[in-house]
RODO-2510 file (C-alpha; in nm, 4 decimals, decimal comma):
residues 396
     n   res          X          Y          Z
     1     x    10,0643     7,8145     7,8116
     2     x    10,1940     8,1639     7,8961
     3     x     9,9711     8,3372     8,1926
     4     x     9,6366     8,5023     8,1049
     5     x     9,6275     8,8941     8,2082
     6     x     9,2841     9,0334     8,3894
     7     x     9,2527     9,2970     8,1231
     8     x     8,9440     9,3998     8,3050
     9     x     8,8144     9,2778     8,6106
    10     x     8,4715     9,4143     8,8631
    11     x     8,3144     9,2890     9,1610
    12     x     7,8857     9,4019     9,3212
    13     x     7,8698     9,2536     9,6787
    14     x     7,7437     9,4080    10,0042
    15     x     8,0515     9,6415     9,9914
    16     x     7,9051     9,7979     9,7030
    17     x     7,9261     9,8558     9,3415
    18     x     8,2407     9,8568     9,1942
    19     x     8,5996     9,7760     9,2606
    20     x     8,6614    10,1385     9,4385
    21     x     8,3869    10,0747     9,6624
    22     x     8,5587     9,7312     9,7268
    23     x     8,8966     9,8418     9,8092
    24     x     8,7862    10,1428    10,0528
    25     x     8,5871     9,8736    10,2614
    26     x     8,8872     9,6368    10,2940
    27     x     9,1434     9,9139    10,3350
    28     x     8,8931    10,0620    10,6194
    29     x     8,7892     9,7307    10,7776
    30     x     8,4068     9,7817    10,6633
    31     x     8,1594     9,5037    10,6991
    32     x     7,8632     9,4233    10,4675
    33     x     7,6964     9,2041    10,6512
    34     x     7,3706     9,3176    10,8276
    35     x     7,0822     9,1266    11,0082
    36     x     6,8864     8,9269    10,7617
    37     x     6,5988     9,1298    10,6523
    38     x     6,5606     8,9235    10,3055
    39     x     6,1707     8,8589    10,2311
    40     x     6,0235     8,6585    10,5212
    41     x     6,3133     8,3785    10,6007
    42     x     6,2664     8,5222    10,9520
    43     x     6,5865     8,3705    11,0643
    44     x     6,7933     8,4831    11,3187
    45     x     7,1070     8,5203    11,1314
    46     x     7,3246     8,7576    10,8843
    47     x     7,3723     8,8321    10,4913
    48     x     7,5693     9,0023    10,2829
    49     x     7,3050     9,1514    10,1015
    50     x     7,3594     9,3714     9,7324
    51     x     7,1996     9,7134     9,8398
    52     x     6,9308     9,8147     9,4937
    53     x     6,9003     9,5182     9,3119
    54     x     6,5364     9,5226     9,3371
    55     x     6,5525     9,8795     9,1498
    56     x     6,7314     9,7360     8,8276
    57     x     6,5761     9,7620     8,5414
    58     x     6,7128     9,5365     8,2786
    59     x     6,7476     9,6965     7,8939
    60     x     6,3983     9,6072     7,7564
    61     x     6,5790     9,4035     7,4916
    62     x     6,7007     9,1607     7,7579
    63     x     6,3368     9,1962     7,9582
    64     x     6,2964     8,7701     7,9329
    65     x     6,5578     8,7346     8,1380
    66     x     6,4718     8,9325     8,4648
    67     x     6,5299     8,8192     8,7815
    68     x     6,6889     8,8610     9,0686
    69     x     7,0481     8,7132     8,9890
    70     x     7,0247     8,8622     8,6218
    71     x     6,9645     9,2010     8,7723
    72     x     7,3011     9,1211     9,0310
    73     x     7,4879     9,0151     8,6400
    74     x     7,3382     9,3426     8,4919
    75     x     7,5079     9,5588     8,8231
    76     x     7,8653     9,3822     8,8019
    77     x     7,8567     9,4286     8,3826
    78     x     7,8499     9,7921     8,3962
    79     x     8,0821     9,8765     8,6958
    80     x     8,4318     9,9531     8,6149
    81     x     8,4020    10,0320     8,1998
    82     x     8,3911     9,6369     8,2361
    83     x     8,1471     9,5972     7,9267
    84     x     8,3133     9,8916     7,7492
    85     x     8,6696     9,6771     7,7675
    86     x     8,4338     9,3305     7,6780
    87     x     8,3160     9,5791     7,3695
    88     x     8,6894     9,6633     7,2509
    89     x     8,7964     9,3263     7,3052
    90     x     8,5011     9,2389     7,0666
    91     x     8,6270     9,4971     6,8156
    92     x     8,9607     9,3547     6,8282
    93     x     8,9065     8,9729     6,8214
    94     x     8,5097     8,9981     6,6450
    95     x     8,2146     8,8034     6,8803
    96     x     8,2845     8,4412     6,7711
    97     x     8,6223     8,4446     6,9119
    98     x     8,5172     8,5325     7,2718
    99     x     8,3613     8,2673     7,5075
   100     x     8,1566     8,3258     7,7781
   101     x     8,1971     8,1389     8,1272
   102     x     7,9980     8,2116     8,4443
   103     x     7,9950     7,9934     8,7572
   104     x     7,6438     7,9981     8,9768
   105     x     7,5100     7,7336     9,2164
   106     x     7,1163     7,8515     9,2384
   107     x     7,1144     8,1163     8,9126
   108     x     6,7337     8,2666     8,9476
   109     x     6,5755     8,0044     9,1884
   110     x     6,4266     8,2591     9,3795
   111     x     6,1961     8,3476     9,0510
   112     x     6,0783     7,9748     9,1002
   113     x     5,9977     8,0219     9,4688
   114     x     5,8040     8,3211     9,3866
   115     x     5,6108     8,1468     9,1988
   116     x     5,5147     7,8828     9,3608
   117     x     5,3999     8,1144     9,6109
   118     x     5,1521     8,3003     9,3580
   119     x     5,0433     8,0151     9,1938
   120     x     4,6952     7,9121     9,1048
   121     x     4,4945     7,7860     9,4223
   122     x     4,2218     7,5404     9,2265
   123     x     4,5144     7,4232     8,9725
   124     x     4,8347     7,4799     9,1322
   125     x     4,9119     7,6424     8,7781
   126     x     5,2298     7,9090     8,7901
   127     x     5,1951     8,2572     8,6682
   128     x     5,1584     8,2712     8,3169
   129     x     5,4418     8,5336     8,3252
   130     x     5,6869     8,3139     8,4995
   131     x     5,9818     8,1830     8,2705
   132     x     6,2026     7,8240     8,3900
   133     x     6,4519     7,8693     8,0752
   134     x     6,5434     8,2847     8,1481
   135     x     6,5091     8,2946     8,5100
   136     x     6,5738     7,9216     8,7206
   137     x     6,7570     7,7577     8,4384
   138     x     7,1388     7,8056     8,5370
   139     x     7,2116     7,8542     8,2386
   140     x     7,0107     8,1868     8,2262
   141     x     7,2815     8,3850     8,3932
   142     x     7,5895     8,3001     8,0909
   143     x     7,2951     8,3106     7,8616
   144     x     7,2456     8,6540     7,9600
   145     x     7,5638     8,7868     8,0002
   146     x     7,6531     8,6771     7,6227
   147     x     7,3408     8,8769     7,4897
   148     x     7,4136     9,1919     7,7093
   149     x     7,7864     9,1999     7,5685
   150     x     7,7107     9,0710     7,2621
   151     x     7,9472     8,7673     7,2321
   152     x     7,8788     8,4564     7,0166
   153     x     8,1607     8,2265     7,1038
   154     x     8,1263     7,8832     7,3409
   155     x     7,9180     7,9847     7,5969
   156     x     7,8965     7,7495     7,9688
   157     x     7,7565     7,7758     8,3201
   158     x     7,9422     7,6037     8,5630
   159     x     7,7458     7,4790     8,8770
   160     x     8,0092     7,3239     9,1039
   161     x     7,8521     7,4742     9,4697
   162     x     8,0919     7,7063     9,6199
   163     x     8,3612     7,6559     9,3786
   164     x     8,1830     7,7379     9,0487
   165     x     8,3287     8,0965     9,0017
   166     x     8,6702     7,9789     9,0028
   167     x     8,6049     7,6964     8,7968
   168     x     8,5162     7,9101     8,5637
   169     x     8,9011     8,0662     8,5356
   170     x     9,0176     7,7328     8,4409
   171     x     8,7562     7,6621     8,1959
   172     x     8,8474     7,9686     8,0464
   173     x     9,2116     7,9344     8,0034
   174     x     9,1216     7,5969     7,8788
   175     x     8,9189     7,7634     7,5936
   176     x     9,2036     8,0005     7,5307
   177     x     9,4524     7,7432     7,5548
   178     x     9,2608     7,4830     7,2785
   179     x     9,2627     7,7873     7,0310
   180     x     8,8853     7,8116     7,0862
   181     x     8,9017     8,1792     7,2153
   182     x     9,1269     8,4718     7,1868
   183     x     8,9421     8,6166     7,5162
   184     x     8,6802     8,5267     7,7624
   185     x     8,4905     8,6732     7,9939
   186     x     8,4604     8,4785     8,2878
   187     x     8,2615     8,5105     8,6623
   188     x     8,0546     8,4364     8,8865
   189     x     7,6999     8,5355     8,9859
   190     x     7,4937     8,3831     9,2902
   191     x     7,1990     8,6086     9,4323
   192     x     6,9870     8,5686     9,7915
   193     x     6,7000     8,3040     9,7729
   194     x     6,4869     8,0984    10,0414
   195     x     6,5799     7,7885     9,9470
   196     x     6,9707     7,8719    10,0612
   197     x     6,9038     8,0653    10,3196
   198     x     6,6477     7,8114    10,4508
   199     x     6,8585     7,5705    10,3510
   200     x     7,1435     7,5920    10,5379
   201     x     6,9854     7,6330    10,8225
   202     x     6,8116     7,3813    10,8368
   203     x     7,1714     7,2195    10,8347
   204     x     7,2974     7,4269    11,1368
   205     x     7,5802     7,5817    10,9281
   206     x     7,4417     7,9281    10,9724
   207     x     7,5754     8,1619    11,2732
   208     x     7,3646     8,4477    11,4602
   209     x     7,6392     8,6757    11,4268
   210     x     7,8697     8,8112    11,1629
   211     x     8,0880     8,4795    11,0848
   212     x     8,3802     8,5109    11,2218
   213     x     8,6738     8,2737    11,0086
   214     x     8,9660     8,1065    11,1866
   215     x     8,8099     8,2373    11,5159
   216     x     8,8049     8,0150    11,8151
   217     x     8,4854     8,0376    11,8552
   218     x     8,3129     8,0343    11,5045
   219     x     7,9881     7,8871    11,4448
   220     x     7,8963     7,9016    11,1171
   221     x     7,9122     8,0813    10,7594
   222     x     7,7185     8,4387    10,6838
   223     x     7,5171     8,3589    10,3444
   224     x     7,5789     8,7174    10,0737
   225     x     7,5306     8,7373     9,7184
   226     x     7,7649     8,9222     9,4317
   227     x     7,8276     8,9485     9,0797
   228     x     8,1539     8,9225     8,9828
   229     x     8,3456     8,9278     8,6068
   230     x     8,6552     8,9224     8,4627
   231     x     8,8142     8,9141     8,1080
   232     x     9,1112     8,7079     8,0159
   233     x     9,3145     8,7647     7,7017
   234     x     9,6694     8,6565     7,5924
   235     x     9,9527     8,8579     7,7695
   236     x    10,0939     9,0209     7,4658
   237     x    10,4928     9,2350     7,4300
   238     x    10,4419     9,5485     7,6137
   239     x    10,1481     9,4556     7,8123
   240     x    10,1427     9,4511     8,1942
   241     x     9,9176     9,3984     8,4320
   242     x     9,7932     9,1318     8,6909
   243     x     9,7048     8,8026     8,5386
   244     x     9,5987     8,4485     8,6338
   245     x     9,9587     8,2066     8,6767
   246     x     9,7745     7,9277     8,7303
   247     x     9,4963     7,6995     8,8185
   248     x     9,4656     7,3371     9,0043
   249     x     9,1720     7,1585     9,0585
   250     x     9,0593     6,8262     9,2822
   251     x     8,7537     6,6260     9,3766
   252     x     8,7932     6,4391     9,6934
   253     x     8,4626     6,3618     9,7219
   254     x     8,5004     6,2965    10,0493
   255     x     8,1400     6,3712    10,1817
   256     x     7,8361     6,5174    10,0175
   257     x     7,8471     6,8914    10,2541
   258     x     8,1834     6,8379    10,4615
   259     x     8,5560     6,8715    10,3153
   260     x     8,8142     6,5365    10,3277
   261     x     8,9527     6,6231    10,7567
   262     x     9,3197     6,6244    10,6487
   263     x     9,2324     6,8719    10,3968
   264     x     9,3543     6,5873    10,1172
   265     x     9,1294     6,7485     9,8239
   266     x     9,2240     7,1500     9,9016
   267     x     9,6274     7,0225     9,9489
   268     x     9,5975     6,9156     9,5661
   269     x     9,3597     7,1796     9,4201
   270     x     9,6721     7,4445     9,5747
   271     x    10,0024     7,1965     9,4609
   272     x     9,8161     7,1706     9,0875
   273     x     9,7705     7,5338     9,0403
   274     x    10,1555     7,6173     9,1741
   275     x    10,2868     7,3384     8,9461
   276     x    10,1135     7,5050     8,6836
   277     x    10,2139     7,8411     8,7759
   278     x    10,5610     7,7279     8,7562
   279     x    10,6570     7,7904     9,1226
   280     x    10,7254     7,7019     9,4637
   281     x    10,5258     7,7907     9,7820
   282     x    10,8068     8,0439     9,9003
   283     x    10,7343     8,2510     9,6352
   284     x    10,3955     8,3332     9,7231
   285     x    10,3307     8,6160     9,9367
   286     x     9,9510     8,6038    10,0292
   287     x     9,6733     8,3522    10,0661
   288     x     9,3271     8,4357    10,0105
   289     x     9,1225     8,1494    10,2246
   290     x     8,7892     8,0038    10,1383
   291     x     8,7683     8,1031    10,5433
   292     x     8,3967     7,9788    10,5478
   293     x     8,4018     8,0067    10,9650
   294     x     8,2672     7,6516    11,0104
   295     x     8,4524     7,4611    11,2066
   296     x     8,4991     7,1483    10,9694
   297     x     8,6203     7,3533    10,6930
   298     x     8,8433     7,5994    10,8258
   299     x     9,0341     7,3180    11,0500
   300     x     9,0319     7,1298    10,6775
   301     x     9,1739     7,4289    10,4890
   302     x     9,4200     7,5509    10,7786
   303     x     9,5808     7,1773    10,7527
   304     x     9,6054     7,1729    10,4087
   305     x     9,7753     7,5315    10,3892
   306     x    10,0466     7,4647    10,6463
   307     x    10,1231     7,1563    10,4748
   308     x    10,2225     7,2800    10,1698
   309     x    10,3421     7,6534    10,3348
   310     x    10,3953     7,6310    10,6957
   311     x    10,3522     7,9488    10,8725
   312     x    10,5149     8,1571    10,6713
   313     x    10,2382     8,3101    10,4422
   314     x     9,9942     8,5577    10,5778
   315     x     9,6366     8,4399    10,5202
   316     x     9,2981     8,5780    10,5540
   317     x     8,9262     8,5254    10,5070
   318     x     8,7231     8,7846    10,2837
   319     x     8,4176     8,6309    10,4285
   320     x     8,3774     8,8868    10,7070
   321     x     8,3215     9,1450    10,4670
   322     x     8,0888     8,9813    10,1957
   323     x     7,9376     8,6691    10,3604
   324     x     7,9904     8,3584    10,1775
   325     x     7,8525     8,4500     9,8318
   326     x     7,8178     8,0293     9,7254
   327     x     7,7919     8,0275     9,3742
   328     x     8,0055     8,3547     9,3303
   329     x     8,2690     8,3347     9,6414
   330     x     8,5458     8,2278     9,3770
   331     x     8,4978     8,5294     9,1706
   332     x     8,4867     8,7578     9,4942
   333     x     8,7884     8,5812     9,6712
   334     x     8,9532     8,6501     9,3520
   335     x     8,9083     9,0124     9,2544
   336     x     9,0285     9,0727     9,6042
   337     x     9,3003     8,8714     9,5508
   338     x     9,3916     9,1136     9,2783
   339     x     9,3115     9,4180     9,4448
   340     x     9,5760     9,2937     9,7096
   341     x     9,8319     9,2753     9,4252
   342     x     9,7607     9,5956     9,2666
   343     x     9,7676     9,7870     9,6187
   344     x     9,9959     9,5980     9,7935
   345     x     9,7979     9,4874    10,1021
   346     x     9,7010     9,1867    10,2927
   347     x     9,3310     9,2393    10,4361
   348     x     9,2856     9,0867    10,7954
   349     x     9,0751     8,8146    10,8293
   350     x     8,7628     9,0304    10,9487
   351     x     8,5418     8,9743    11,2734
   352     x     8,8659     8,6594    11,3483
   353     x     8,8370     8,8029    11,7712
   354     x     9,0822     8,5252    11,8946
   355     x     9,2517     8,2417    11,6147
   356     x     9,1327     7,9409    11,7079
   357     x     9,4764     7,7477    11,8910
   358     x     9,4215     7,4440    11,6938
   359     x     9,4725     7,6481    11,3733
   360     x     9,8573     7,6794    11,2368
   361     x     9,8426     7,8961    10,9319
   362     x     9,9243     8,2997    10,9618
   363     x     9,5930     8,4394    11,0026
   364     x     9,6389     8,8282    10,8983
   365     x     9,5135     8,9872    11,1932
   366     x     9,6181     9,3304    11,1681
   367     x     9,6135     9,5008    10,7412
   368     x     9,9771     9,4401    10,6059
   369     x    10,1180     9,6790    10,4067
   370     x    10,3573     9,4837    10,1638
   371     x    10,4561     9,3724     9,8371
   372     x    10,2221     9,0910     9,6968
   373     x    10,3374     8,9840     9,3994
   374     x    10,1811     8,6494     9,3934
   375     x     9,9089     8,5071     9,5661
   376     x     9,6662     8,1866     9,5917
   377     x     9,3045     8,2314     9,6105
   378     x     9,0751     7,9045     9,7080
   379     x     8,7559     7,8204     9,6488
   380     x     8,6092     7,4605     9,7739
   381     x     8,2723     7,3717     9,7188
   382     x     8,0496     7,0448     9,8464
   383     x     8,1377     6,7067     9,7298
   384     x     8,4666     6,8386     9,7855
   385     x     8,5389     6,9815     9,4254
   386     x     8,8241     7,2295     9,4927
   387     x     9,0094     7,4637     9,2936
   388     x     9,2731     7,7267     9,3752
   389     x     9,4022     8,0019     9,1228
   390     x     9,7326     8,1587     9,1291
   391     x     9,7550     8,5375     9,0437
   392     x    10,0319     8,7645     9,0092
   393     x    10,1700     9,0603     8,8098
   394     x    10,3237     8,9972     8,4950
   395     x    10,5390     9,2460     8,2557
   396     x    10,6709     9,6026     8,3901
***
């Protein structure tokens, strides 16, 4: 099938609302990340957290579905004229014929830990106000973000760990390319909870400093949150613009938390989504790394990149900036990704000090001013289910 085009695309992290806000922090070198000051984790580590989600008020038509990752899907809908293009698209194609497909690994859990915390002390009974299907459920979030943009075609959550938001680009083009959809919005939403920030800690993968990817002396990822969408459509005569080449995905399923060593699952998800692209690794001009600064996956990633491009291709980590967003660090890698395209940049690999020696790939250490015209972005989640997307600019 011919490429999709990104008629519209947004991104909400800890670099702030909107894709301007986005680009000025990568073109300036701006972290997100700040101490964690998130509830009471009390842990002694950093997050990229969304400044004035607590402040969102959902429409009062939507009210069922508030919580704290619906108010993060609310933010990234209405950044960027992103549910004003959703709203033509629906003029154009009417709301059967556009699908719906949002990647999230915890959707509202932290609803769910509220809860708990306020339930009854004689029964153990949950507030009476407190909603599994709208808030916990992961299907809440695609749920919600077909009712705020009024769409009535398939709509799918896809809860694959850190990989989910960029499985949900190659559900999407599936969708499209089965006749099911003219258009679909896809993305990724993943908010700060406990349980992940409690989590993994309690599996040492968290650092006490801003993570620092590729670096020889990284200890651990920097947990963030974002909201992320993007709408797909047929690239039609005339019509130019950045769009998705292709997709690959793998499951190595090497280990339930660590990637396969040789990097055997990430080396497919990357060949698949060339293939499918229809080229070869030398004509790819950037890499956007899942960069999670652990050590396992980064040494994992850096050997499956140099197999397939040497050291040719400059590569970075967006990680520095955002923290790892789980659920929605596809969609963030790529709206970056395409933000490199359209500017014509390669972002360093921020808070990367020294590159660890044992690493081979080109770790972007200083901003590149250059042509990208085609780029990889990777996103590998637990149980090693990996997927890479290929973007790049199609017509004039």
């Amino acid at each position: 099938m011919d490429p999709l085009i990104l008629s519209a695309y947004t991104l909400v992290s800890a670099l702030g609302q909107g894709l301007e806000s986005t680009r000025a922090a990568l073109r300036q070198q701006r972290s997100g990340l700040r101490p964690c000051d998130f509830l009471d984790a009390g842990l002694n580590t950093w997050i990229g957290r969304v400044e004035g989600v607590e402040a969102v008020d959902l429409p009062e038509s939507l009210i069922r579905f508030d919580c704290r990752n619906n108010r993060l899907a609310y933010l990234g809908m209405i950044q960027d004229g992103f549910a004003e293009a959703v709203a033509a698209a629906r003029d154009r194609y009417g709301p059967v014929r556009i699908g719906v497909v949002v990647g999230t690994s915890t959707s509202g859990i932290l609803e769910t830990e509220l809860a708990y915390r306020a339930r009854d002390p004689g029964s153990g009974e949950l507030p009476a106000g407190f909603s599994y299907q709208f808030a916990h459920n992961t299907f809440s979030v695609a749920d919600f973000t077909r009712c705020f943009l009024a769409l009535e075609g398939p709509a799918v959550a896809v809860s694959t760990a850190c990989s989910s938001s960029s499985k949900a680009f190659a559900s999407g083009f599936r969708l499209i390319a089965a006749g099911l959809c003219d258009a679909v919005v896809v993305g990724g939403v993943d908010s700060l909870c406990l349980t992940t920030l409690l989590g993994f800690s309690s599996l040492d993968l968290v650092s006490d400093q801003p993570c620092r990817p590729a670096d020889r002396h990284r200890n651990g990822i920097s947990i963030g949150e974002a909201a992320g969408y993007a709408l797909l459509e047929r690239t039609q005569p005339g019509l130019s613009g950045i769009a998705l080449l292709g997709y690959g995905e793998s499951t190595d399923a090497y280990h339930m938390s660590s990637p396969h060593p040789e990097g055997l699952g990430a080396r497919l998800a990357m060949s698949a989504a060339l293939e499918r692209a229809g080229i070869g690794p030398g004509q790819v001009d950037y890499i956007n790394l899942h960069g999670t600064a652990t050590r396992s996956n980064d040494t994992a990633e850096d050997k499956a990149v140099t197999a397939l491009f040497g050291h040719r291709v400059p590569a970075s980590s967006i990680k520095g900036w955002t923290g790892h967003t789980l659920g929605a660090a596809g969609i963030v890698n790529a709206i970056a990704t395409c933000l490199s395209i359209r500017d014509g940049f390669v972002p360093v690999s921020l808070n990367t000090v020294e590159v660890d020696p044992q690493l081979q790939a080109w770790i972007s250490m200083e901003p590149l001013t250059r042509p990208v015209n085609r780029a990889v972005s990777n996103a590998f989640g637990f149980g090693g289910n990996n997927v890479s997307l290929v973007f790049g600019r199609v017509g004039a």
